[in-house]
N, CA and C atoms as a LAMMPS dump frame, in Angstrom:
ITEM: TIMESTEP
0
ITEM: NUMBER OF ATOMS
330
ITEM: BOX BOUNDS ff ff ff
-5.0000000000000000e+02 5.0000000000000000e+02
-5.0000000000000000e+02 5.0000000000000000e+02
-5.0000000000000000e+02 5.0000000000000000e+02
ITEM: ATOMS id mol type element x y z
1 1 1 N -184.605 -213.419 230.786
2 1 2 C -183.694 -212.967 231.779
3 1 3 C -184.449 -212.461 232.983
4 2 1 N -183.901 -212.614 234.061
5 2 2 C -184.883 -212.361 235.396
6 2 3 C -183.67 -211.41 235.853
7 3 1 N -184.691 -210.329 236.377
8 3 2 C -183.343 -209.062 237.002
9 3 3 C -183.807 -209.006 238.478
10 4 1 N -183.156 -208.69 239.178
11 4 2 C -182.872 -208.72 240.734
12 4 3 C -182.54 -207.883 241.651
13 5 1 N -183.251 -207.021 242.02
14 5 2 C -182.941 -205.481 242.649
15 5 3 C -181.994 -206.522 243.779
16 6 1 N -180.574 -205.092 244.041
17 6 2 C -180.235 -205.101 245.048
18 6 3 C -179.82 -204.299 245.87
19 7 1 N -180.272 -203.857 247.322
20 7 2 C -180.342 -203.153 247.952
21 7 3 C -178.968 -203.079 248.571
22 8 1 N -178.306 -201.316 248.26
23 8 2 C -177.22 -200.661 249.023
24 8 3 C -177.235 -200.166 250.221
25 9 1 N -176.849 -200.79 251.35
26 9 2 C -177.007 -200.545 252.814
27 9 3 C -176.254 -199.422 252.753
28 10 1 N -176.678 -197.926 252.722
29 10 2 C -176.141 -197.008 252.902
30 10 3 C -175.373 -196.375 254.082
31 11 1 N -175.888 -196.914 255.057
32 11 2 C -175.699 -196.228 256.895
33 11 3 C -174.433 -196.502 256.639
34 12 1 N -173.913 -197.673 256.438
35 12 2 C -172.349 -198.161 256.494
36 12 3 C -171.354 -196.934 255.797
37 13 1 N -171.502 -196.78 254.833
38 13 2 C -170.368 -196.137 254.094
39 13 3 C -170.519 -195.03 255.068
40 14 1 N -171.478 -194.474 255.244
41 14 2 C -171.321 -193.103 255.623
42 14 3 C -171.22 -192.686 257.141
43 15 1 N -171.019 -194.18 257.752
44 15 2 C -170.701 -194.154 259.284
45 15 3 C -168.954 -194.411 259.455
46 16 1 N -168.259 -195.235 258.456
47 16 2 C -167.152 -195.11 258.026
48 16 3 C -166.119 -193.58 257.88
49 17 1 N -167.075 -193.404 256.97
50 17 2 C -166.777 -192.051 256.271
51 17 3 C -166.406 -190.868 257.84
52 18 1 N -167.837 -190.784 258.26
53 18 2 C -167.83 -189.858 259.692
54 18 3 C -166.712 -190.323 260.463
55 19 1 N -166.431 -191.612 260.314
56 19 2 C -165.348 -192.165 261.411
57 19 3 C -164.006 -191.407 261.285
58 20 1 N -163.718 -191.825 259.332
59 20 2 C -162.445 -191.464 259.037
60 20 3 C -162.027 -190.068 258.897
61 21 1 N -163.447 -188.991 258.77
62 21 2 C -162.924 -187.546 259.101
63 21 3 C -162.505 -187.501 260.758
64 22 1 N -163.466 -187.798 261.28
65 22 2 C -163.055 -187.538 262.532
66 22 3 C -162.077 -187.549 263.01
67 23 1 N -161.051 -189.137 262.867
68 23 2 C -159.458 -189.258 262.775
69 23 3 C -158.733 -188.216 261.95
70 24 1 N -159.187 -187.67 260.766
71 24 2 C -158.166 -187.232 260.181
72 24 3 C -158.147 -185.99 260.938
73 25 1 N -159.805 -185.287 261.273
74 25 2 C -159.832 -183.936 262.044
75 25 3 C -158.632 -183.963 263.297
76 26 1 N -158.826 -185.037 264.424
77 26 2 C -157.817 -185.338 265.375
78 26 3 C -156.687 -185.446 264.925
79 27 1 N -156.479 -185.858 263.628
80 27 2 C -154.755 -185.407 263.301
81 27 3 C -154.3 -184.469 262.767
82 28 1 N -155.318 -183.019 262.375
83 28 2 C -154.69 -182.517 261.765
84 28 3 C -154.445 -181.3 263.209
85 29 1 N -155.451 -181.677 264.275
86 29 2 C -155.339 -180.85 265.443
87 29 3 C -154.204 -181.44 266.283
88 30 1 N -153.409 -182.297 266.029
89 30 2 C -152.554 -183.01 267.15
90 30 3 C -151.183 -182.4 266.025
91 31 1 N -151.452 -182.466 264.607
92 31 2 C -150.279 -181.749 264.2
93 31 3 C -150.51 -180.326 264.007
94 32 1 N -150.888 -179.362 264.435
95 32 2 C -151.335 -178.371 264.516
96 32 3 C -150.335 -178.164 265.978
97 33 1 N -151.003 -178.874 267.065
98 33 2 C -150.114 -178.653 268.74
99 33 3 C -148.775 -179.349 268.305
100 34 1 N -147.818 -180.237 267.296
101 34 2 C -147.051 -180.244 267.222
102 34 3 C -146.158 -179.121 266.87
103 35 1 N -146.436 -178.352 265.783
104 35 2 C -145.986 -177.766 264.469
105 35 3 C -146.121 -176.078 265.253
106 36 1 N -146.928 -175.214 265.522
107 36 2 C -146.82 -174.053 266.365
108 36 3 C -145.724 -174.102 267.498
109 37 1 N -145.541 -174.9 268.109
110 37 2 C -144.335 -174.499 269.215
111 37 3 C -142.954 -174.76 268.462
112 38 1 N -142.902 -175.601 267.692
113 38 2 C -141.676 -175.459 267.279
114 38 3 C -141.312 -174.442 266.171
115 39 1 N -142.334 -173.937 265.334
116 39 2 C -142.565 -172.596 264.779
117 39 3 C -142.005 -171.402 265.236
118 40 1 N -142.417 -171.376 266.81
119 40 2 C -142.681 -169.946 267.829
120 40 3 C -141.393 -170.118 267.971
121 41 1 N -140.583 -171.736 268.258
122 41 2 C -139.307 -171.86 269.221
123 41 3 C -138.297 -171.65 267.678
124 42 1 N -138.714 -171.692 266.587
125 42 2 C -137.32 -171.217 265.663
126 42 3 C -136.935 -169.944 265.307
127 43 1 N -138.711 -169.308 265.614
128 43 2 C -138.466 -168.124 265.165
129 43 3 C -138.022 -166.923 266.403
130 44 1 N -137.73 -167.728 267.707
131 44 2 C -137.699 -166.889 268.863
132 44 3 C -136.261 -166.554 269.128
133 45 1 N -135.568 -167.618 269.011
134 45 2 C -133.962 -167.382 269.072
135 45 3 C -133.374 -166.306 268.168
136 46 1 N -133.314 -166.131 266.96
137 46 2 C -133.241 -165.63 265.852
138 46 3 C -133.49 -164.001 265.999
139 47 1 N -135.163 -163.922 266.853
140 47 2 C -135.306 -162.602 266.639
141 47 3 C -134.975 -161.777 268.401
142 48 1 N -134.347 -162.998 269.168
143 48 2 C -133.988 -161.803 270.254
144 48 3 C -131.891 -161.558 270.054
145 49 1 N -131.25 -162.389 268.981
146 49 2 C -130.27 -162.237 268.347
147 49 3 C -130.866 -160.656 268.038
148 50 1 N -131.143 -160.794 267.046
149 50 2 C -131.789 -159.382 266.447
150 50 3 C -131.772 -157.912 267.305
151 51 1 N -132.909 -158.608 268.337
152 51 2 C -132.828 -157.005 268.965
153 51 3 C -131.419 -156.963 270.16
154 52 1 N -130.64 -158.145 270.3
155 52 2 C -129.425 -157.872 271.054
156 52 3 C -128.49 -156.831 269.665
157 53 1 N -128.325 -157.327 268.639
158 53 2 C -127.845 -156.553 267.897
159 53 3 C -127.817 -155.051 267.1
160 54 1 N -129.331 -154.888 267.506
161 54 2 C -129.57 -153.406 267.179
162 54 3 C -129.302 -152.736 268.709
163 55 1 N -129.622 -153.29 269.352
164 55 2 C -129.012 -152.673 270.812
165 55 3 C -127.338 -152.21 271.024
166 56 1 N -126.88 -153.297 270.593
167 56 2 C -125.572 -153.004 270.431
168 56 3 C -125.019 -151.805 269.539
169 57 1 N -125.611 -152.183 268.233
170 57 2 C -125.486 -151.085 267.447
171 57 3 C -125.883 -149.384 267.658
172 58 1 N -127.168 -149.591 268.264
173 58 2 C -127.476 -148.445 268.6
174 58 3 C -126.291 -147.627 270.096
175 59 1 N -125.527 -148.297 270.726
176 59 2 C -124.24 -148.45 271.9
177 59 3 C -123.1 -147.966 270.907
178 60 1 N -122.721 -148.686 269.841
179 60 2 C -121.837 -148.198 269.11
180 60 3 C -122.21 -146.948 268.405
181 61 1 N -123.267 -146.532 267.566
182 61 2 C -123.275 -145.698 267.6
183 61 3 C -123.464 -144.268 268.202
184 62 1 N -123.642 -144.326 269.547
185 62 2 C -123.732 -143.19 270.352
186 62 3 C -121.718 -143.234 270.785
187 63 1 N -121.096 -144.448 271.11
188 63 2 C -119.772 -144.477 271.058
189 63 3 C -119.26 -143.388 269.983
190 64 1 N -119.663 -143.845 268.735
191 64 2 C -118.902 -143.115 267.046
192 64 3 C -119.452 -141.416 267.523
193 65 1 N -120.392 -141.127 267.401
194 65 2 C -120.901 -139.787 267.837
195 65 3 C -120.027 -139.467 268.661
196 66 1 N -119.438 -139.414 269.779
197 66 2 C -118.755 -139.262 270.92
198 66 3 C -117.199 -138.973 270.549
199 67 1 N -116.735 -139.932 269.834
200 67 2 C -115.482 -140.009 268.864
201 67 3 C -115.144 -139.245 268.034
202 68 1 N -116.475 -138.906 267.463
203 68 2 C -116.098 -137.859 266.265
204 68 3 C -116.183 -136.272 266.891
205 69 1 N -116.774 -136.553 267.593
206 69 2 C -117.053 -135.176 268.465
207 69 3 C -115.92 -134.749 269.239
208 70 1 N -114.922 -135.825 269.678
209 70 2 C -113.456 -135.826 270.425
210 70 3 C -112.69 -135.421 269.218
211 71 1 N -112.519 -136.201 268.293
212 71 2 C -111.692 -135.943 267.126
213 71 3 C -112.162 -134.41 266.148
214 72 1 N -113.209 -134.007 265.964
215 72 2 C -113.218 -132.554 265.621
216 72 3 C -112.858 -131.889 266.648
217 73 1 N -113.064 -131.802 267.901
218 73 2 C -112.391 -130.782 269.053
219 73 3 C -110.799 -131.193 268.647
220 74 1 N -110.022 -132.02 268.557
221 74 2 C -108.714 -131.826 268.489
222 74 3 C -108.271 -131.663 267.72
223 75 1 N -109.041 -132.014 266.41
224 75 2 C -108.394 -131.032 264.899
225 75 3 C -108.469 -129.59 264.955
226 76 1 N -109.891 -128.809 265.589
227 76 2 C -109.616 -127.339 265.979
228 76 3 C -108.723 -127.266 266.657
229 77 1 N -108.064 -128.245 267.73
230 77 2 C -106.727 -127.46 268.743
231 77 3 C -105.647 -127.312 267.647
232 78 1 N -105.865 -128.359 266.983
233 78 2 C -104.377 -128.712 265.574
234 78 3 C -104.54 -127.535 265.163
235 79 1 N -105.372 -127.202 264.704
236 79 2 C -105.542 -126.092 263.349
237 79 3 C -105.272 -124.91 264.742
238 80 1 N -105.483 -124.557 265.725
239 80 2 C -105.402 -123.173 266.132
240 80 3 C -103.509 -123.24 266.894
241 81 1 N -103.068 -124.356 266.904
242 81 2 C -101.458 -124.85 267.594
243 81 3 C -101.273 -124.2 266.175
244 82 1 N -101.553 -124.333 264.837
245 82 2 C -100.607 -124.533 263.562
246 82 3 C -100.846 -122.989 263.009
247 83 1 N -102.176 -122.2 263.751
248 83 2 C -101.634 -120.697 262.861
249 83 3 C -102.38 -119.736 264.107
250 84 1 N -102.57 -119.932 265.16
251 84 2 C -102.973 -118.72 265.971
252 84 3 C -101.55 -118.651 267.397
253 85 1 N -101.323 -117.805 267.488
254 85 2 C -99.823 -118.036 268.062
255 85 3 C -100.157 -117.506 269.558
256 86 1 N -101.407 -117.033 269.76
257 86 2 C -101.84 -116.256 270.878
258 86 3 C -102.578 -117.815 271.686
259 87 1 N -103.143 -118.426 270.945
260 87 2 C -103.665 -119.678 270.979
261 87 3 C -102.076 -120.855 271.908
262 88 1 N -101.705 -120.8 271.027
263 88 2 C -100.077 -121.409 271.939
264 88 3 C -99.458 -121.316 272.838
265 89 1 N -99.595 -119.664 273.125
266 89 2 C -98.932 -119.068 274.472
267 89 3 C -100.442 -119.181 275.309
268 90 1 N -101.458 -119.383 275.579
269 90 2 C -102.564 -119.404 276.539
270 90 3 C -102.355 -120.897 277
271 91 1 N -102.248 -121.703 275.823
272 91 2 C -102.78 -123.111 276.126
273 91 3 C -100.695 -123.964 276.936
274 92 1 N -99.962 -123.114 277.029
275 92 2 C -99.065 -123.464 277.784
276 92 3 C -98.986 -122.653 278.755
277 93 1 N -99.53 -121.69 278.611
278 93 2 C -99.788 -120.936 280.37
279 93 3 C -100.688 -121.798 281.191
280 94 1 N -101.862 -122.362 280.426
281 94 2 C -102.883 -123.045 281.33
282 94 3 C -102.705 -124.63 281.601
283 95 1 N -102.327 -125.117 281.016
284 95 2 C -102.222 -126.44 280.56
285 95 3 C -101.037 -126.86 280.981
286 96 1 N -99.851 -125.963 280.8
287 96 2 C -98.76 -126.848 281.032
288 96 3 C -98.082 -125.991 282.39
289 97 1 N -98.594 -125.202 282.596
290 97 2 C -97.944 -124.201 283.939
291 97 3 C -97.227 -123.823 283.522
292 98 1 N -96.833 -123.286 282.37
293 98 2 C -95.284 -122.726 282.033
294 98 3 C -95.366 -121.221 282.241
295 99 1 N -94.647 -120.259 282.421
296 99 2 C -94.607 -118.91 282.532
297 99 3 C -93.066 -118.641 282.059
298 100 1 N -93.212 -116.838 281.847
299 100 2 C -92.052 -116.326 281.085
300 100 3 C -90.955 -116.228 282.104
301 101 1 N -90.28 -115.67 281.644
302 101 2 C -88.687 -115.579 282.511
303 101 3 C -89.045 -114.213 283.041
304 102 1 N -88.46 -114.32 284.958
305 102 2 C -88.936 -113.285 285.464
306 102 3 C -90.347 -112.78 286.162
307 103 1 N -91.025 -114.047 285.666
308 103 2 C -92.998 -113.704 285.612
309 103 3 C -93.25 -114.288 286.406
310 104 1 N -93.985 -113.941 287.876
311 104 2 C -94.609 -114.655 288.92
312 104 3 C -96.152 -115.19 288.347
313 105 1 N -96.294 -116.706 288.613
314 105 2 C -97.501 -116.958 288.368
315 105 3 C -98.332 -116.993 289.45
316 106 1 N -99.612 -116.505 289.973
317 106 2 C -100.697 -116.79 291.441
318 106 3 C -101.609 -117.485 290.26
319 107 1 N -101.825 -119.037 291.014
320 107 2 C -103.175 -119.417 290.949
321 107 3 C -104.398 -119.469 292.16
322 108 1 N -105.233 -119.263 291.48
323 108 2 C -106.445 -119.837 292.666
324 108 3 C -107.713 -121.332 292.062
325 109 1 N -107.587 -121.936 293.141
326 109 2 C -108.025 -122.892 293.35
327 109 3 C -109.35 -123.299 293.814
328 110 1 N -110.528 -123.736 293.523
329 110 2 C -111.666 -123.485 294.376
330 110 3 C -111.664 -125.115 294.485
C-alpha cells in the first residue's frame, strides 16, 4: 500500500471564518440600532401616561383634602345649629341680617 500525505490549505477556512464573524458582528450591530429605539419608543408612551396620572392624582387629592376640610367645618355648624342656641341667634344676626322686634341694627362697613 503506498500512502500519500495531503496537504490542508489552512488560510482558507480561516479567512472565511473572519469573513463570516465579521457579517454576523455587522448584524448584530445593525440589530442592536434597530431594536433600542423601538425599546425607548414603547417604553416612553406608557411612562409619561404614568406621570400624567400621578399628577392628576396628586390634583385630586389636594381637591379631597379641601372637601373634607369644607365638610367637617359644616358638620361643626350642624352640631352647634342642633344644641348651642346662642350659636343660632349670632349666626342669624350676622348672616342673615335678621334682628329682634323693636331693635335698631348699625352696621359698619370698611
Amino acid at each position: 500500500m503506498k500512502y500519500q500525505e495531503i496537504q490542508i490549505e489552512h488560510e482558507r477556512p480561516q479567512r472565511v471564518e473572519r469573513c463570516l464573524r465579521g457579517i454576523v458582528r455587522v448584524g448584530k450591530f445593525c440589530l442592536l440600532l434597530l431594536v433600542v429605539p423601538v425599546v425607548v419608543a414603547v417604553y416612553r408612551q406608557p411612562l409619561a401616561e404614568q406621570n400624567a396620572q400621578r399628577a392628576k392624582l396628586q390634583a385630586m387629592k389636594i381637591q379631597r383634602d379641601g372637601l373634607m376640610a369644607q365638610r367637617d367645618k359644616l358638620l361643626r355648624q350642624v352640631e352647634w345649629i342642633k344644641t348651642d342656641a346662642s350659636y343660632l341667634e349670632i349666626r342669624a344676626r350676622d348672616h342673615e341680617h335678621m334682628h329682634k322686634k323693636g331693635e335698631y341694627v348699625i352696621r359698619f362697613e370698611e
